[in-house]
N, C-alpha and C positions, 0 to 999 in steps of 0.2 A: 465359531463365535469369537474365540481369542484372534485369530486375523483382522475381523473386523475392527476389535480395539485397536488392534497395533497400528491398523491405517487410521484409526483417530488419532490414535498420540502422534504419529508419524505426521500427520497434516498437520495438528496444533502445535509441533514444534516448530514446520514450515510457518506456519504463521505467526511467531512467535517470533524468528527472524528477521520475518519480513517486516512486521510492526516494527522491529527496534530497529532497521535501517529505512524506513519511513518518518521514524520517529525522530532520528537524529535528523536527516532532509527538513521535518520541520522545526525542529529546533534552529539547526543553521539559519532558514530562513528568514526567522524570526531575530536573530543578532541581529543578521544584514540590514533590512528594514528600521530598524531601531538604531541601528550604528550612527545615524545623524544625530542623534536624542539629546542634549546634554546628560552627566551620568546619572542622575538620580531619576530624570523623567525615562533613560530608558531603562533602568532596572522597573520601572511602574509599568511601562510599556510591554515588558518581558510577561513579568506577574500576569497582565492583565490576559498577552495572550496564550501562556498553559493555560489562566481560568478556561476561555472562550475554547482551547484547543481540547481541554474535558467536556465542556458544554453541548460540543458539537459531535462530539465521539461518541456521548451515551446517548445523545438524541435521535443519531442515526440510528443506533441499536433497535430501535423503535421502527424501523424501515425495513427489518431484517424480512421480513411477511410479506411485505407489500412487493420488496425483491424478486424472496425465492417463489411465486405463484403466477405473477404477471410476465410470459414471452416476453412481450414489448418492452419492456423494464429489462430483463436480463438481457435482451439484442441492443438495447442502447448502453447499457451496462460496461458489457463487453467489446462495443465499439470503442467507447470512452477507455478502456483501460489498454487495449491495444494501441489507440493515440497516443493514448497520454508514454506507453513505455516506448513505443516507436519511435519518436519525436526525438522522445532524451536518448534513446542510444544511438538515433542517426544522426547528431548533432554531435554527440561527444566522438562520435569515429569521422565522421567526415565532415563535418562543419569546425569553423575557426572561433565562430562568436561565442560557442560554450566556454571558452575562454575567459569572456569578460560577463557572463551571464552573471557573477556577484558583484562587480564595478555597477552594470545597469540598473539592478534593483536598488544597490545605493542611491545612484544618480537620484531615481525616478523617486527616491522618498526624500532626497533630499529635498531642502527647503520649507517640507511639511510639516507645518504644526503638530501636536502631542496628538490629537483625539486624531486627524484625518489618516496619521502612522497608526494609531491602533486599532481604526478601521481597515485599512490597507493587511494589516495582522491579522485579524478576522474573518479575510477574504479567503488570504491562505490558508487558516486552520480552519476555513470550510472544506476546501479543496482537498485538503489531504484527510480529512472525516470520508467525505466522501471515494476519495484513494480507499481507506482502508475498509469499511465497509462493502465495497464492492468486491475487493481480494479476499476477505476473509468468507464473504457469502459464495463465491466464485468456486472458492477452494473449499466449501464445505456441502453443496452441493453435487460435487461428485463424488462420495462418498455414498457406500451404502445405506439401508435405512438401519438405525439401530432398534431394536424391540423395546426403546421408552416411550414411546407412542408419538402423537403429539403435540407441540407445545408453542404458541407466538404461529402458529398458523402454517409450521413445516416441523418433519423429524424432529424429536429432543435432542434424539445426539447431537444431529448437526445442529442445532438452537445453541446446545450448550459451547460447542468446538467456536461457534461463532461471537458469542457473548465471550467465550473465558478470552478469544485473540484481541475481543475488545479494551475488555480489563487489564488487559498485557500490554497494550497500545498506549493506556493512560498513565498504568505503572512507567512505561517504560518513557513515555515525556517527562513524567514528573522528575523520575531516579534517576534513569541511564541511560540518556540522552547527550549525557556530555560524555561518556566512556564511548558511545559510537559514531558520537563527532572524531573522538582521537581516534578509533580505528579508521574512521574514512580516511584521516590525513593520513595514516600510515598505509592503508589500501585503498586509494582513490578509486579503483577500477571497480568496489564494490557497489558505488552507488549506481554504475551503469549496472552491475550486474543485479541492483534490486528490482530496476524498470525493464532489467528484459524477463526478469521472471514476473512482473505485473502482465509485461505482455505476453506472456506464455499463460499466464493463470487467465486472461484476455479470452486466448485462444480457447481455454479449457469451459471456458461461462458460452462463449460460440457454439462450441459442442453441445453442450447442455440443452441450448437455446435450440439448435437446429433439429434438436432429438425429443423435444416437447412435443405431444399429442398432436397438438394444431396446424404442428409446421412440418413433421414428418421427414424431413429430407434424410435424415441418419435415423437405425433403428431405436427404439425409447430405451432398448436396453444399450447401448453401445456408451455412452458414460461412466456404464458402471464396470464394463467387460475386464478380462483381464490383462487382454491386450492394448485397452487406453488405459489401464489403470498404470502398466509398465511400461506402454511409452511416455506417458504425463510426464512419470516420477523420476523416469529414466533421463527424459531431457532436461529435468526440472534442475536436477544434481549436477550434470553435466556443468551447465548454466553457470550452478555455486560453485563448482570446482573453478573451469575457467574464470571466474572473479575473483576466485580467492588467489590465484597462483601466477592470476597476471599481474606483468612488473607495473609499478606506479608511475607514472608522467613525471620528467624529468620536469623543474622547475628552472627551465632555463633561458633568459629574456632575451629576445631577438631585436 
């Protein structure tokens, strides 16, 4: 029984991490966007979206059931999170235009009136609701069942591991969001290493999905085995070390 726990804490730490370099991604976002503003409309513009970037976070928490029960849900899921981390780490290693990826979103708000920018802002802090929500179900999912029964229509454990990385999500916009903006600057290579582990956690909802009763391809228990549980965890770490320990991009203009 105590292992069990230890792989809940041990997951809710992973997602705890991952929320607060998520969380920093949308905060950055949100400067960017807003950086045309004059200063007072975009401090209004910021306000307006942590509100909507809360709004949207506890909303989804409400989708936590609808996720973890429906294949088709968890196959799109996990399609979506293996894009989404794909994309940004094949762009940052071998694409150039990750480069000017914060000049374009400038650009493209430039000119925009206050409301059409904090629509534009509500787009994004849909998008990364929906980022987190499907990582934190993704990753709580493969975990065993714990004996609270359960509760919101899957396990309480995983219910609860899933709602507290929530709450973690929103603390972590409100409060320490700008502590993990300065870490990015000081470790750029973290934010790739947040989206490759989206898309490892990706891969892990794939698992899950393809081990579901209906779909059979992988045995129902192989999710939970101990041999995925310590290649998951194994690669997972991997992953954060090399992010933590690779050197940062030189800032240097050509």
């Amino acid at each position: 029984m105590e292992s069990i726990w230890l792989e809940y804490g041990w997951t809710l730490l992973i997602l705890i991490g991952l929320e607060g370099l998520l969380s920093a991604d949308n905060a950055l976002v949100l400067a960017v966007i807003a950086k045309h503003l004059p200063e007072e409309q975009k401090e209004r513009a910021i306000k307006y979206g942590i509100f909507m970037a809360f709004a949207f976070r506890f909303i989804a928490l409400f989708a936590i059931s609808f996720i973890a029960n429906i294949w088709q849900i968890q196959a799109i899921g996990a399609a979506y999170l293996l894009y989404l981390g794909l994309k940004h780490v094949i762009k940052a290693k071998f694409g150039k235009e990750n480069e000017n990826i914060e000049n374009e979103v400038e650009e493209e708000a430039a000119g925009k009136g206050f409301w059409p920018t904090v629509g534009k802002i509500g787009l994004a802090d849909l998008a990364f609701a929906i980022d987190s929500i499907l990582a934190a179900v993704a990753l709580a999912l493969g975990l065993p069942d714990s004996p609270l029964g359960d509760f919101g229509g899957m396990d309480g454990g995983k219910f609860i591991v899933v709602v507290l990385g929530g709450i973690a999500g929103l603390i972590l916009i409100k409060y320490a969001a700008t502590w993990f903006v300065k870490l990015l600057d000081k470790r750029p290579a973290l934010e790739t290493t947040a989206y490759a582990i989206v898309a490892w956690v990706g891969v892990k909802l794939a698992v899950i999905t393809l081990a579901h009763d209906d779909i059979g391809v992988l045995d129902h228990d192989f999710p939970h085995s101990t041999l995925w549980t310590l290649t998951f965890y194994g690669v997972l770490v991997a992953i954060a070390l090399i992010g933590w320990f690779a050197p940062g991009k030189k800032s240097s203009e050509s």
